[in-house]
C-alpha positions as CSV (number, residue, x, y, z in Angstrom):
1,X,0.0,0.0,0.0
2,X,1.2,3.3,-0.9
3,X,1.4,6.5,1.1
4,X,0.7,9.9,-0.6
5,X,3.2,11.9,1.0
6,X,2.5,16.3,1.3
7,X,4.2,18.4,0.5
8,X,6.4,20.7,2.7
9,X,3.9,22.9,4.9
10,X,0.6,21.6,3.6
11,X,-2.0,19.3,4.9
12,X,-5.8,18.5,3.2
13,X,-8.9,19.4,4.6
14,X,-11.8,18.0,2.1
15,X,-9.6,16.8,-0.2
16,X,-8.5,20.8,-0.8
17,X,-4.5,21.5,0.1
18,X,-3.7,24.4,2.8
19,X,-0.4,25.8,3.4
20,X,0.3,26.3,6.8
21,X,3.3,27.4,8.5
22,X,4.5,28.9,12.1
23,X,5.0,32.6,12.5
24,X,8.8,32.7,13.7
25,X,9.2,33.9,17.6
26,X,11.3,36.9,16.4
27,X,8.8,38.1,14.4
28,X,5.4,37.1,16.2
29,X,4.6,40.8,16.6
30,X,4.0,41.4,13.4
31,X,1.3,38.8,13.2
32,X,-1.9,38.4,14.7
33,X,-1.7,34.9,15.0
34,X,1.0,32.3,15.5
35,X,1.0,30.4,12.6
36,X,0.0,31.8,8.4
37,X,-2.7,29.3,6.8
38,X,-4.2,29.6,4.0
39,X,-5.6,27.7,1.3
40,X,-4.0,26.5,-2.0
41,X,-7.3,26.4,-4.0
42,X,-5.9,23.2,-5.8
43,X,-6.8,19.6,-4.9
44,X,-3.9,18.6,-7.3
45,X,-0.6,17.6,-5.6
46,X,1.3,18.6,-8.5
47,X,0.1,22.3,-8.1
48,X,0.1,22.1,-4.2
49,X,3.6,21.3,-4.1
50,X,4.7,24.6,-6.4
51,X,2.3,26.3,-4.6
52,X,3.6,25.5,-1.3
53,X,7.1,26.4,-2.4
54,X,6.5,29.2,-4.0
55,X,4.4,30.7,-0.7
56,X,7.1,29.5,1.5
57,X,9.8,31.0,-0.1
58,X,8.0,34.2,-1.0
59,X,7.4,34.5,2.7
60,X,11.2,33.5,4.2
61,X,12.0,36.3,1.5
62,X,9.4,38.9,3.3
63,X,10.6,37.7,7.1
64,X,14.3,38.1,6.2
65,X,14.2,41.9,4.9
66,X,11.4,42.2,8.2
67,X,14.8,41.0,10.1
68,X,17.1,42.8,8.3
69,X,15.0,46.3,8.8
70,X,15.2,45.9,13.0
71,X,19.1,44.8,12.1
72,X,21.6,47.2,13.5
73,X,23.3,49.2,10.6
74,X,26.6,48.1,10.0
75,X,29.5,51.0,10.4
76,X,26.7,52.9,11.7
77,X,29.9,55.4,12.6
78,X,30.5,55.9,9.1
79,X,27.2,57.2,8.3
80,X,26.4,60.5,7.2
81,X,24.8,62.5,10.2
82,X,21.2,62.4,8.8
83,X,19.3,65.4,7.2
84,X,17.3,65.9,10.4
85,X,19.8,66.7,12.3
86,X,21.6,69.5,9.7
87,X,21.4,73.0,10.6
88,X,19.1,74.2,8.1
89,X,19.0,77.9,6.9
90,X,15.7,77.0,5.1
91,X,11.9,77.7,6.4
92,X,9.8,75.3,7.9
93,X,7.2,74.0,5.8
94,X,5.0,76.2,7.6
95,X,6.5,79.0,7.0
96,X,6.7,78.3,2.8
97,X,3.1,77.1,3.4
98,X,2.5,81.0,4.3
99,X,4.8,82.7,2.1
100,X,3.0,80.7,-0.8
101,X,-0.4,81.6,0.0
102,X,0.8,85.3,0.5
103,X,2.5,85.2,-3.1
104,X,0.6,82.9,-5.2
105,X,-3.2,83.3,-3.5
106,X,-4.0,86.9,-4.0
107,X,-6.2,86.2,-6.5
108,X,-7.7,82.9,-5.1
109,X,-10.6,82.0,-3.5
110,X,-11.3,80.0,0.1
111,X,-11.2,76.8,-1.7
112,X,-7.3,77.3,-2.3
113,X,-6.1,78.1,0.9
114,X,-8.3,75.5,2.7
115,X,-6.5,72.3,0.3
116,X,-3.0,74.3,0.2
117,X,-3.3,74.3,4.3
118,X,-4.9,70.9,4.6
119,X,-2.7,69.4,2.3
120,X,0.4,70.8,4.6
121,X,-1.6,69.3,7.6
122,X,-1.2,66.0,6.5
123,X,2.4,66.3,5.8
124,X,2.8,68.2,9.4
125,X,0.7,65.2,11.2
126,X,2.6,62.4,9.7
127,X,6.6,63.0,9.2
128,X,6.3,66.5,11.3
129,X,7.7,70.5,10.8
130,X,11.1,70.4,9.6
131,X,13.2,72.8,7.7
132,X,12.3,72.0,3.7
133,X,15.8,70.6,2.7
134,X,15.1,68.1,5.9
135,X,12.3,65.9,3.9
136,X,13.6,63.0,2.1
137,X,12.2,60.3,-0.8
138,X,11.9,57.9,2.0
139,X,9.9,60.7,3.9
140,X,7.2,61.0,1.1
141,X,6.7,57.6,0.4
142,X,6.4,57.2,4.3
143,X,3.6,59.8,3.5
């Protein structure tokens, strides 16, 4: 008598594959739950197995750059002092937020000042008022 054997990670459940895995303990925070399953849609154990595969390794892919984000940067000394931390001659974003509106809205109507301010707002509330040479790329796609 012959055993089917699964592949790595799955089981069957109504004849359906499901991938399940365990969250790693380093990165348990990030999850919800302990452990990731989800189901293969397949009841073929051809396509389970690349399925499997390809989930696990698309996920051991996403857990290593979660783990090499919290890593400690290597020759941190060597660094660059970051932008924040310049001594900026440059306004605020506030401040260009209001000599904008005093050059460019003389002519405009409620509606601009109320997105021109708003839109500020939202750059304000989420990276904060720094000089404008003190943004970065990785600021605005943080935004």
């Amino acid at each position: 008598m012959q055993t089917l054997k699964h592949p790595s990670y799955t089981y069957r459940k109504c004849g359906v594959y499901y991938f399940s895995k365990a969250v790693p303990q380093d990165l348990a925070e990030f999850y919800a739950r302990p452990r990731i399953v989800k189901s293969l849609r397949t009841k073929s154990l051809s396509h389970a197995k690349t399925a499997s595969r390809s989930l696990s390794s698309r996920l051991e892919d996403y857990w290593l750059g979660l783990r090499l984000q919290r890593a400690d940067v290597p020759a941190a000394n060597l660094l660059v002092v970051p932008r924040e931390q310049l001594e900026s001659t440059l306004p605020t974003i506030e401040d260009a937020l209001e000599l904008y509106l005093s050059v460019k809205g003389q002519s405009k109507g409620k509606l601009f000042f109320s997105h021109a301010k708003r839109n500020v707002s939202y750059v304000v509330a989420c990276l904060g008022s720094r000089p404008l040479d003190c943004y970065s790329s990785a600021d605005a796609a943080a935004l």
